[in-house]
Backbone bond lengths (Angstrom), bond angles and torsions (degrees), N, CA, C in turn:
res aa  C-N    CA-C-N  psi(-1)  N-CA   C-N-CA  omega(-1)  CA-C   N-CA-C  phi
1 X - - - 1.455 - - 1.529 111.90 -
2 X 1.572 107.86 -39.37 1.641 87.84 177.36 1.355 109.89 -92.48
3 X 1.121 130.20 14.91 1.851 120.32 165.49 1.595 97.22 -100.68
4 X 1.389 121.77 2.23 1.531 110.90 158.86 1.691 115.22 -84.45
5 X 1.437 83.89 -32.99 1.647 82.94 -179.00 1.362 121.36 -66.65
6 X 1.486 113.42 -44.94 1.364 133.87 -168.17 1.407 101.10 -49.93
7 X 1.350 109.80 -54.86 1.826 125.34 -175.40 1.289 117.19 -76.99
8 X 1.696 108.79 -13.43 1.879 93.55 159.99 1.739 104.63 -87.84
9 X 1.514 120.54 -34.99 1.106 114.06 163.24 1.573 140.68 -48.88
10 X 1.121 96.01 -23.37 1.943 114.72 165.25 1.572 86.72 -89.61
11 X 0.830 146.82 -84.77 1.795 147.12 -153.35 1.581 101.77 -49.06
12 X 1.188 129.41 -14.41 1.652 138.74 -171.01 1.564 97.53 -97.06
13 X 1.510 111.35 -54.06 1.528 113.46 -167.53 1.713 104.83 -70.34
14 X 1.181 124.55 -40.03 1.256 131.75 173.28 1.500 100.93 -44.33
15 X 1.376 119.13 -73.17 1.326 118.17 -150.80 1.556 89.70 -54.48
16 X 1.444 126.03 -51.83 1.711 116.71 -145.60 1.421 84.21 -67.93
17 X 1.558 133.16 -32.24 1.422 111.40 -173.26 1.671 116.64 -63.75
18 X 1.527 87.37 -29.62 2.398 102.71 -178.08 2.101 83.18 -60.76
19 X 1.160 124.24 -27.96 1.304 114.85 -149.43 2.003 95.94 -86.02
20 X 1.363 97.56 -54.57 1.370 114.92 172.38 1.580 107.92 -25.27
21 X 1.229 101.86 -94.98 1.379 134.32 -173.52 1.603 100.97 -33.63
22 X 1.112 117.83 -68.09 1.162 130.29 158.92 1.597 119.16 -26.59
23 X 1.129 130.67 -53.83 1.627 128.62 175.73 1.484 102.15 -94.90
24 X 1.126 126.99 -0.40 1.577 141.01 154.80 1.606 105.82 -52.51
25 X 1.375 108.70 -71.82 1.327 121.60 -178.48 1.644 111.77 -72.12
26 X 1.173 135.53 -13.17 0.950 116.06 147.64 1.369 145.84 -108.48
27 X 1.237 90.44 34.89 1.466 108.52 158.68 1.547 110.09 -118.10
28 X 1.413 120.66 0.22 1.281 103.03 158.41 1.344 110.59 -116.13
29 X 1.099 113.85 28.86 1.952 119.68 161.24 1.361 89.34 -95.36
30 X 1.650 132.30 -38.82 1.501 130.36 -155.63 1.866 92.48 -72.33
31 X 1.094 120.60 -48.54 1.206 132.10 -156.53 1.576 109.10 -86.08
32 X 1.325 116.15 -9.04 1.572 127.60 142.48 1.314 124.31 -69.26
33 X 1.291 93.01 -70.31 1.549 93.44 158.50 1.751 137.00 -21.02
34 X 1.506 87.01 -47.81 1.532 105.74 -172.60 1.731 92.41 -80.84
35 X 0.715 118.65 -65.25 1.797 150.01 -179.72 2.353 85.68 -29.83
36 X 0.913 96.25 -68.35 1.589 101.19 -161.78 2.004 104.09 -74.34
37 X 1.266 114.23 -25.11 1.320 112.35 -174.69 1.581 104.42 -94.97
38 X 1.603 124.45 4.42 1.494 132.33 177.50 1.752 81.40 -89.03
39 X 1.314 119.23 -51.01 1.545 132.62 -144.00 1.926 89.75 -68.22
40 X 1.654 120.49 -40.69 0.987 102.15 -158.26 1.614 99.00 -87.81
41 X 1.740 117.34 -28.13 1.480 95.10 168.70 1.135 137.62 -76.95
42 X 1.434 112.26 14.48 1.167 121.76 176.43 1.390 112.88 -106.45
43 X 1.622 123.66 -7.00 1.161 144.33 158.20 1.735 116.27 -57.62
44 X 1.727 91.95 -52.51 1.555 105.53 -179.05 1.083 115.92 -70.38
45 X 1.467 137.67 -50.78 1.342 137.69 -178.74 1.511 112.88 -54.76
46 X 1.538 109.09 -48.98 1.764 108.80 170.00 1.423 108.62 -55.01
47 X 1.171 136.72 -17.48 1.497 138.17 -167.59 1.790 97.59 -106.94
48 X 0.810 129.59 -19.20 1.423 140.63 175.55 1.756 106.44 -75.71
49 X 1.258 90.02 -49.84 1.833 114.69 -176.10 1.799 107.70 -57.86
50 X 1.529 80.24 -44.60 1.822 88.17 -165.68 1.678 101.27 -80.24
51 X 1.243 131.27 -30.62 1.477 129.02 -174.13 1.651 104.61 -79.69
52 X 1.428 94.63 -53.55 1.740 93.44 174.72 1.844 123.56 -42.16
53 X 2.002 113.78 -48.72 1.031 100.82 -153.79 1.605 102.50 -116.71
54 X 1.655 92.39 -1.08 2.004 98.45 -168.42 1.843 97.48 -114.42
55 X 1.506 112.10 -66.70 1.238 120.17 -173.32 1.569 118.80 -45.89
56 X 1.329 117.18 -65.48 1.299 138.82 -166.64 1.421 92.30 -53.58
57 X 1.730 117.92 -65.98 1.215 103.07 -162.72 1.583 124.77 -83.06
58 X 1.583 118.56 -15.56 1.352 100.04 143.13 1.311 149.90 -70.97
59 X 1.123 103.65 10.50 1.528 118.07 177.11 1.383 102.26 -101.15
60 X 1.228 116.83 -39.36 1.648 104.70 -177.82 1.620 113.68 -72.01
61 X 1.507 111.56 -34.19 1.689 110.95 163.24 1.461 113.90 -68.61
62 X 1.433 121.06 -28.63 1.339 99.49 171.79 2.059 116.19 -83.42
63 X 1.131 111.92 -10.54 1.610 108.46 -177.94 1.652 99.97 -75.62
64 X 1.683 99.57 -34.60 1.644 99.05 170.77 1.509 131.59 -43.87
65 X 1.519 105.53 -65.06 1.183 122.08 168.20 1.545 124.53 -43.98
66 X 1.355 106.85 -4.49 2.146 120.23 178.24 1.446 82.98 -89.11
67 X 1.221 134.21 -63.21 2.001 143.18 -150.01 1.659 99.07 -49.66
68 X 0.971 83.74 143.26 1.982 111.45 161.26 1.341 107.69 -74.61
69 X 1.072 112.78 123.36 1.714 132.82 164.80 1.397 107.69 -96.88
70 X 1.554 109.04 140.98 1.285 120.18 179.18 1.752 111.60 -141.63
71 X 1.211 116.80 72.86 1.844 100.87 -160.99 0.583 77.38 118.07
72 X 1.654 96.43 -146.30 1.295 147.91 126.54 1.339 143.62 -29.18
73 X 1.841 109.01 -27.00 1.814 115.87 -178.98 1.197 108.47 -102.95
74 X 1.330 106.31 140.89 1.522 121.53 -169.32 1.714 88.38 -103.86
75 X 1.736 101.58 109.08 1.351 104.86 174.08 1.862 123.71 -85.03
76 X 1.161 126.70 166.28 1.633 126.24 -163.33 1.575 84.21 -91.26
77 X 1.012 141.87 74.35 1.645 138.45 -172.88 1.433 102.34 -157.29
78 X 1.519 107.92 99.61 1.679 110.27 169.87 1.318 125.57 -49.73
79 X 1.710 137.85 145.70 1.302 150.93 176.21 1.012 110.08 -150.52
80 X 1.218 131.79 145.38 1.506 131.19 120.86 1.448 136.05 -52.45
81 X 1.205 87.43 -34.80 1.883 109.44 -175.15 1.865 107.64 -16.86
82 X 1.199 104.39 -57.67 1.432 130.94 -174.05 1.902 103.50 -39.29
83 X 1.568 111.99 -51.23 1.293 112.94 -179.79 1.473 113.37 -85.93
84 X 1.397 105.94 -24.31 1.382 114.47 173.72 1.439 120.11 -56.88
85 X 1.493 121.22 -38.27 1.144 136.92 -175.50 1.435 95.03 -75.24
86 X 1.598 141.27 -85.43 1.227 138.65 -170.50 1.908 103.09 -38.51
87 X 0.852 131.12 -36.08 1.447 109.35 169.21 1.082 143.78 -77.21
88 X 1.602 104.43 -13.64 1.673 138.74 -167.34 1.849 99.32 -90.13
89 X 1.309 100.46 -45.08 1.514 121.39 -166.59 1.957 102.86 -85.67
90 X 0.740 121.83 101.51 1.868 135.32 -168.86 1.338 93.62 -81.07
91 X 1.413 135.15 -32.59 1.616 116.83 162.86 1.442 110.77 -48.35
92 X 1.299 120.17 -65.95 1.379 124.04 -167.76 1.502 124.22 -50.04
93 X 1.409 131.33 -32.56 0.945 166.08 -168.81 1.849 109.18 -81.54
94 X 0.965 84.82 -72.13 2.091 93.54 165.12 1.181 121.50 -80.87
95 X 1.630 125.63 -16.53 1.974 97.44 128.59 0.997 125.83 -87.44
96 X 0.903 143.89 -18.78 1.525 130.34 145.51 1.707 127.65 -12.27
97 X 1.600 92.52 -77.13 1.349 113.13 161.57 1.488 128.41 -43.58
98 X 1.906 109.13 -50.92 1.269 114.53 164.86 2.033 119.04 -60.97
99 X 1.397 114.31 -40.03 1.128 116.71 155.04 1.153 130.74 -20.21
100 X 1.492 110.30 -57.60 1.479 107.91 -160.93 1.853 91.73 -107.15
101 X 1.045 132.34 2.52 1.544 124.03 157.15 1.630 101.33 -83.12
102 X 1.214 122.68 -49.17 1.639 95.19 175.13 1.634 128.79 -57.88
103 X 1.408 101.04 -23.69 1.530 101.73 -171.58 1.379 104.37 -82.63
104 X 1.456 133.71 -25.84 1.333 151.20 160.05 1.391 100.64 -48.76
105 X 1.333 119.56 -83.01 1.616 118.07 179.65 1.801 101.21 -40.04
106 X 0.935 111.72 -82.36 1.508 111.93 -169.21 1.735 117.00 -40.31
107 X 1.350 124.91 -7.24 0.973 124.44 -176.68 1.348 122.83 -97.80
108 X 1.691 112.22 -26.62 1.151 141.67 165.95 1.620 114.42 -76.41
109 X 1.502 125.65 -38.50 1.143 94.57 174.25 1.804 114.26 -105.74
110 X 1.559 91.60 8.78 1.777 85.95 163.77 1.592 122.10 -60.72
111 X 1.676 83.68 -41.06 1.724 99.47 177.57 1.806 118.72 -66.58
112 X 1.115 118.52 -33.56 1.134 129.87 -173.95 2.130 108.90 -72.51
113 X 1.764 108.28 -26.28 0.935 108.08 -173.40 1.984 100.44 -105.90
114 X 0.705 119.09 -4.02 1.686 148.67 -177.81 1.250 111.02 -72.22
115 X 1.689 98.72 -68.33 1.294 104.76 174.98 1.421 132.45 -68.18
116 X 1.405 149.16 -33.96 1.077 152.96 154.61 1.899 106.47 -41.53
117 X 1.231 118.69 -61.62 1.536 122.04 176.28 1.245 129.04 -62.62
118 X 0.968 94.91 -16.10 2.160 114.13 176.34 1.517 86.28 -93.35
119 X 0.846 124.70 -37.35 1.843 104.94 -138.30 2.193 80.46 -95.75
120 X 0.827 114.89 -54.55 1.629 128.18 160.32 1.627 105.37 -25.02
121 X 1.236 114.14 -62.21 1.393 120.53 -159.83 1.755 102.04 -77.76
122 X 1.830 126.13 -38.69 1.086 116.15 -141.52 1.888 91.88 -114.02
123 X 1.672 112.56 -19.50 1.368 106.01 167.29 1.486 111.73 -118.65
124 X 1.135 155.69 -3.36 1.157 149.42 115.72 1.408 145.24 -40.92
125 X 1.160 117.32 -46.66 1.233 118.33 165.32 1.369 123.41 -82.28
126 X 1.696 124.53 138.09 1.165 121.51 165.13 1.317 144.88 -129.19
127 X 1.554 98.67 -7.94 1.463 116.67 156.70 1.580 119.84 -81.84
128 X 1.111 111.86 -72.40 1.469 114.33 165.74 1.451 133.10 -65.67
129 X 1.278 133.13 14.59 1.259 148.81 -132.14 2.292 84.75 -92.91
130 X 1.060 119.11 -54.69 1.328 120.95 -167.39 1.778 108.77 -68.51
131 X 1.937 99.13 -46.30 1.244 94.05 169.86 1.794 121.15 -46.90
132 X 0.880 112.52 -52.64 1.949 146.80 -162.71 1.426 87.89 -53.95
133 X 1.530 118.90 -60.04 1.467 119.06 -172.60 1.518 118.95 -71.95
134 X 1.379 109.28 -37.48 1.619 107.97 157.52 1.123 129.76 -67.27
135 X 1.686 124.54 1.95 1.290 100.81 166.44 1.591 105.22 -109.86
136 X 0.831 94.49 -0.11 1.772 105.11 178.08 2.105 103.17 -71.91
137 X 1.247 108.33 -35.10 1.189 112.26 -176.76 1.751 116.82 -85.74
138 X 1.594 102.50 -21.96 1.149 105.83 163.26 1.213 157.21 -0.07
139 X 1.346 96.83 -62.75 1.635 113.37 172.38 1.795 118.96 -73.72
140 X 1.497 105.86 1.06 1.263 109.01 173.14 1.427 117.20 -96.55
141 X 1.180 114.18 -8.70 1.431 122.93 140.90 1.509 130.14 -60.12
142 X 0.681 162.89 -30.03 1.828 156.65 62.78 1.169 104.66 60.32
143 X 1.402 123.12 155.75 1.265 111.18 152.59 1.613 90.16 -105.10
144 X 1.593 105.19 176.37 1.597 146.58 -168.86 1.948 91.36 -63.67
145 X 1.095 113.90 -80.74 1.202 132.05 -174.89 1.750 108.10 -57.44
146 X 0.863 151.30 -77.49 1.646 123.53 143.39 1.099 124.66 24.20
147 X 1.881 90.72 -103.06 1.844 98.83 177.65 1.895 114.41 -30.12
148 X 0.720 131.75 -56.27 1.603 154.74 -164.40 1.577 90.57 -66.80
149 X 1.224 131.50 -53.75 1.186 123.29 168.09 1.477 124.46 -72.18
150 X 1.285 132.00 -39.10 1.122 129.09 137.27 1.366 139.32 -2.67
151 X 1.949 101.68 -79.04 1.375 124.33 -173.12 1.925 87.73 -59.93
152 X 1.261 115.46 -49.27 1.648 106.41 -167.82 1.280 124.33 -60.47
153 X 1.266 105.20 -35.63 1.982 119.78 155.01 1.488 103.17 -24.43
154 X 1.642 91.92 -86.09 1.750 122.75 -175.16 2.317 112.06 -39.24
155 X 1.292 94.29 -44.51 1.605 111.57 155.54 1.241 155.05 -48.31
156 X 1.508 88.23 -35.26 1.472 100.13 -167.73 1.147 108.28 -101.45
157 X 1.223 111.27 175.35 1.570 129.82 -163.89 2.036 114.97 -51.40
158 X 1.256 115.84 -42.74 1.394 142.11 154.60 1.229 117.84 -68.90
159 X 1.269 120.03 -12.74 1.853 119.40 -160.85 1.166 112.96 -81.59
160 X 1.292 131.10 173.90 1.238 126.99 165.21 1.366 134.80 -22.98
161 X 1.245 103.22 -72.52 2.180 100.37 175.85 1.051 109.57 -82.05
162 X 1.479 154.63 -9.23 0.956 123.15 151.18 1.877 123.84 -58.37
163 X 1.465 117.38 -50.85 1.541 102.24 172.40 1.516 118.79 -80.59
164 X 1.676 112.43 12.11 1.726 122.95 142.22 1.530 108.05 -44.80
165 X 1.195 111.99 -78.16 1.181 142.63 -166.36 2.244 99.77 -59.38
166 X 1.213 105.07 -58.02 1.673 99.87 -178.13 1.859 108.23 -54.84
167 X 1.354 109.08 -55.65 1.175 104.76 -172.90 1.333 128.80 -82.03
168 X 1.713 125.18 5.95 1.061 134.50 150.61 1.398 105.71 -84.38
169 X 1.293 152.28 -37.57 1.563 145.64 155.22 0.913 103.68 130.94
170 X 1.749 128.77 27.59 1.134 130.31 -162.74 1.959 96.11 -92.65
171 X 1.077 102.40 -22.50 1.588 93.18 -170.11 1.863 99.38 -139.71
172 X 1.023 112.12 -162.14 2.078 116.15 -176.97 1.089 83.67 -124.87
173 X 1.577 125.38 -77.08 1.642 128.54 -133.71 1.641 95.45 -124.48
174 X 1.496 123.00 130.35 1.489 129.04 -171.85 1.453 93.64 -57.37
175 X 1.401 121.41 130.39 1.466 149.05 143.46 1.368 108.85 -54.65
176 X 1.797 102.83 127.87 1.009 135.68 -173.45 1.733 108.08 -90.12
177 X 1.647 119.87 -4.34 1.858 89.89 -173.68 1.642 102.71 -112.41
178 X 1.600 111.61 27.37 1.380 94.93 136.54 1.027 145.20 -50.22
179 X 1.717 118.53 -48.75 1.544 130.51 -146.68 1.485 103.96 -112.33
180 X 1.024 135.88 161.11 1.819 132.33 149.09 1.582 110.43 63.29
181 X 1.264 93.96 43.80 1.719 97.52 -163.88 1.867 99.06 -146.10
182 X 1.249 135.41 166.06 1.280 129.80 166.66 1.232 115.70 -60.24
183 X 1.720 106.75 -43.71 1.247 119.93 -178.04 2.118 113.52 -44.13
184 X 1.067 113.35 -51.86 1.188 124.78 164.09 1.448 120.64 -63.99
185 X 1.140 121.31 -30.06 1.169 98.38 157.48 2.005 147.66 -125.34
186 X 1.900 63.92 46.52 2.007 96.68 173.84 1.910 86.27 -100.14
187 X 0.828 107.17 -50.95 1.504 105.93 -167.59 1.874 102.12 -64.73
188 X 1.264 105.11 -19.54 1.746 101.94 -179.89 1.657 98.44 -70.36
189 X 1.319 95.73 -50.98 1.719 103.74 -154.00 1.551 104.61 -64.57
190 X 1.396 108.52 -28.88 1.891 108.98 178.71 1.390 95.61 -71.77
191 X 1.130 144.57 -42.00 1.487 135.95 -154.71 1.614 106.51 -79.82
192 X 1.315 107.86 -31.96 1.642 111.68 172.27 1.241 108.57 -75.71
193 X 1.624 129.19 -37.42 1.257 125.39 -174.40 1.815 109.06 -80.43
194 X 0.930 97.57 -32.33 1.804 86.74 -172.54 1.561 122.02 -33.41
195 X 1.383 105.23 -50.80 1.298 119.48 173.13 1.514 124.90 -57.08
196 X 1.467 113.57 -40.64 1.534 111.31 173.95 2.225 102.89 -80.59
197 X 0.976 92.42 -2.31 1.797 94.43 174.27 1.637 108.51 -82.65
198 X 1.313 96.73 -43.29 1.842 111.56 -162.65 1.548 106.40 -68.23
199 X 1.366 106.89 -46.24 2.026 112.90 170.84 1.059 109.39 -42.70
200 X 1.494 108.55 -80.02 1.857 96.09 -167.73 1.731 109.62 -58.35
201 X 1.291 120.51 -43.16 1.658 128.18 171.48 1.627 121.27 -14.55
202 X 1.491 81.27 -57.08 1.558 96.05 -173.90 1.561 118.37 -69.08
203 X 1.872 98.93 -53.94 1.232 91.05 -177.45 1.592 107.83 -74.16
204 X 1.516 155.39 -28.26 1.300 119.92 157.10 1.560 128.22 -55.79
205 X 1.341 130.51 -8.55 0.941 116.14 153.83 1.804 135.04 -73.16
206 X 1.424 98.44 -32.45 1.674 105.42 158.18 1.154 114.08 -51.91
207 X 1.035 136.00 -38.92 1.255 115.57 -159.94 1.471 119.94 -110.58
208 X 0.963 95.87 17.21 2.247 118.29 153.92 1.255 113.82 -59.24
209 X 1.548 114.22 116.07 1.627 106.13 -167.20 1.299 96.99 -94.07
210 X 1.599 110.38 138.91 1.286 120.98 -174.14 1.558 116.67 -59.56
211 X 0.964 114.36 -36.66 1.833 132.56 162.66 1.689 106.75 -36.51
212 X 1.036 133.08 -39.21 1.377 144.48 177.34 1.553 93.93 -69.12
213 X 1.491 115.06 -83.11 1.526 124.54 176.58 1.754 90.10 -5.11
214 X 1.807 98.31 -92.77 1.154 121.68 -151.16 1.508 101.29 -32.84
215 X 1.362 119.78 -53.83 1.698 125.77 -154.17 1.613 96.67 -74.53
216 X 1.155 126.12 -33.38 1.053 106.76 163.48 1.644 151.57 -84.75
217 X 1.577 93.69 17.96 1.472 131.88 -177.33 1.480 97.75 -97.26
218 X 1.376 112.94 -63.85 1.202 128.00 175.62 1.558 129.44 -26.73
219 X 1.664 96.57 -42.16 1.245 108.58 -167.44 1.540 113.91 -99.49
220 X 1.380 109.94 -4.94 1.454 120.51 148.13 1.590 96.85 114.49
221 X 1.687 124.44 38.41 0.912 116.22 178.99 1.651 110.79 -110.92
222 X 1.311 122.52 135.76 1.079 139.16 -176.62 1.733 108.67 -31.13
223 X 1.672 114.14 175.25 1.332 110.81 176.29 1.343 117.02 -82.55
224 X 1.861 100.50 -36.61 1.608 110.55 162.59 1.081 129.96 -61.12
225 X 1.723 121.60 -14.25 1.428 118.52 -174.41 1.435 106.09 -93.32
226 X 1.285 111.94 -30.55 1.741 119.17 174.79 1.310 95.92 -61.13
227 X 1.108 133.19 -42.73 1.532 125.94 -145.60 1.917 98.22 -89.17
228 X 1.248 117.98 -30.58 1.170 137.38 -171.66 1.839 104.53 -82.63
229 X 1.170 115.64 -42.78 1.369 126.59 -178.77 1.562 124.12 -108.82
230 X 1.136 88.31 -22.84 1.809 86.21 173.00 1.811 106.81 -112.60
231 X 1.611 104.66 -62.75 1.701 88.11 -173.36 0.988 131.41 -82.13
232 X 1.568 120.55 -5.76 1.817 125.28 163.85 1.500 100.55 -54.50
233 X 0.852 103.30 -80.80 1.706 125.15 -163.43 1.848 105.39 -25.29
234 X 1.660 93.57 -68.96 1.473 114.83 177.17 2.044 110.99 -42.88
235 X 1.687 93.05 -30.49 1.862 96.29 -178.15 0.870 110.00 -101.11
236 X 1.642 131.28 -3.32 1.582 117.85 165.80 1.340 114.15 -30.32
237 X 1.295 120.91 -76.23 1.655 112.62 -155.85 1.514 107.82 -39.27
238 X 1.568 103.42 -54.62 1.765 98.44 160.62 1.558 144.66 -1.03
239 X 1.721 78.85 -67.97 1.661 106.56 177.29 1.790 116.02 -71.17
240 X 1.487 81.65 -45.23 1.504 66.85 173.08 1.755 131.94 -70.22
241 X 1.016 102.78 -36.61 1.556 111.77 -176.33 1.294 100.46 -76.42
242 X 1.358 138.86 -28.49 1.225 127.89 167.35 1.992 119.31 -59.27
243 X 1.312 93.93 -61.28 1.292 97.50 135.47 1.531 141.07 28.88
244 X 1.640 92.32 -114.34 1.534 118.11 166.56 1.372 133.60 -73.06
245 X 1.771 103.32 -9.75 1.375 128.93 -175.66 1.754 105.74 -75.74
246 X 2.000 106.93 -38.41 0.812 136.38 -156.68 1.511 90.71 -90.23
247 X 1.442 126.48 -65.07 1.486 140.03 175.74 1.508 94.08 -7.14
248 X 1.719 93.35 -84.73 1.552 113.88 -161.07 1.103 125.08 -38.57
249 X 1.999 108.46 -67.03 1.264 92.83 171.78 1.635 143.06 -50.59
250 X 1.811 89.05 -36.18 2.093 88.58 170.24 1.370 122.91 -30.04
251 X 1.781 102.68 -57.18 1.653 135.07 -145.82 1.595 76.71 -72.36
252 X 1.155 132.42 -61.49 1.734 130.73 -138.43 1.584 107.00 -94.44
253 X 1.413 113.98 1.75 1.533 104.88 -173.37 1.409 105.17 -100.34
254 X 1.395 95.72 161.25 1.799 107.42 -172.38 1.466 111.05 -136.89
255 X 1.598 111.17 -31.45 1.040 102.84 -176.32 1.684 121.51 -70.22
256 X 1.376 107.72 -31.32 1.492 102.47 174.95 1.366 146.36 -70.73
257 X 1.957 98.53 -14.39 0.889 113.47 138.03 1.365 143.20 -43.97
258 X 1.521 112.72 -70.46 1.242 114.07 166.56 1.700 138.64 -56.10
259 X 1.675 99.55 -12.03 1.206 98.91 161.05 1.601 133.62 -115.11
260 X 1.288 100.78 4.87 1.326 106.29 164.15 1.504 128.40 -141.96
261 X 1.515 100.30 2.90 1.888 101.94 166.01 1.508 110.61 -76.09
């Protein structure tokens, strides 16, 4: 009698465990469930995001670019003509070309001046490290049109470095190839870009686990070789998106051109 009992008592505990396990797993099918239908509206809204503010409107500038121009009226009448002309026409074409060498230059030495101050601010410093990065971001508080008026103050013939420059005795008469020149406005386009370089910069540099650093200290490799083999590499993505962040705006701006080339 008690090895009958014992064995319905094992045959009882089994099942509630078959029972357990069992409402175990379905609550983690429920919680997939839940888990994958957050994933797809959060799929949809980014896809909502991207047609609304990226798709739609390059498509409507590119259906533009097919239309007949007349004046001023953009007629409902398909062409090519429009691309035909920018290739035919060698002005159009060599700014173009010049375009994308300034935004190239400007992208390279945003990064080149980016990187030393990011990399300073986000693995060196540790008290002030948040202050340091907020003022670096600063100027994005500003508006666009400001800064640009500003820098032309600071530029111009009266501006700041030039009577830098007079009343230290470095020069007689204020120099003219600050302002209205390319030169001025390579130095515009780095000062706007630094800041969209330094965001992503920083945070791939945060997030270098110091444990790496160490082991590769450990193992008797130089400061330049860590820095060359462990934290470049690890900050690419950084670089790049800083980068292309930097690219774009160069390539796509007009106004700084027009007010200070």
């Amino acid at each position: 009698r008690l090895k009958m009992i014992e064995s319905k008592v094992k045959e009882k505990l089994k099942e509630e465990k078959v029972k357990k396990t069992t409402a175990e797993a379905d609550v983690l099918k429920r919680k997939r469930k839940t888990l994958s239908n957050s994933q797809i509206l959060m799929m949809l809204l980014i896809s909502v995001w991207l047609l609304t503010v990226v798709i739609i409107p390059v498509a409507t500038m590119l259906n533009m670019s097919f239309k007949q121009v007349e004046g001023f009226v953009l007629k409902d009448v398909f062409t090519v003509n429009n691309y035909l002309k920018f290739f035919k026409v060698e002005m159009y074409w060599r700014l173009f070309l010049k375009s994308f060498r300034m935004a190239f230059i400007v992208s390279i030495v945003a990064i080149i001046i980016s990187y030393p101050l990011t990399y300073f601010v986000a693995r060196r410093m540790k008290k002030f490290k948040n202050i340091l990065f907020m003022l670096i971001i600063v100027p994005l508080w500003v508006s666009y049109l400001i800064r640009i008026i500003a820098l032309r103050s600071i530029l111009g013939n009266r501006g700041f470095l030039n009577v830098f420059l007079m009343q230290v005795g470095i020069i007689k008469e204020p120099l003219e190839i600050f302002l209205y020149n390319q030169f001025a406005v390579i130095i515009t386009l780095i000062y706007i870009a630094i800041p969209f370089v330094s965001i992503p910069l920083y945070t791939a540099l945060e997030k270098i686990p110091d444990a790496l650093i160490s082991a590769s200290r450990d193992l008797g490799a130089s400061g330049a070789r860590t820095f060359i083999h462990v934290i470049l590499p690890l900050s690419r993505p950084g670089l790049v998106t800083g980068f292309m962040l930097s690219f774009i705006i160069a390539l796509g701006d007009y106004i700084i051109p027009k007010e200070l080339g």
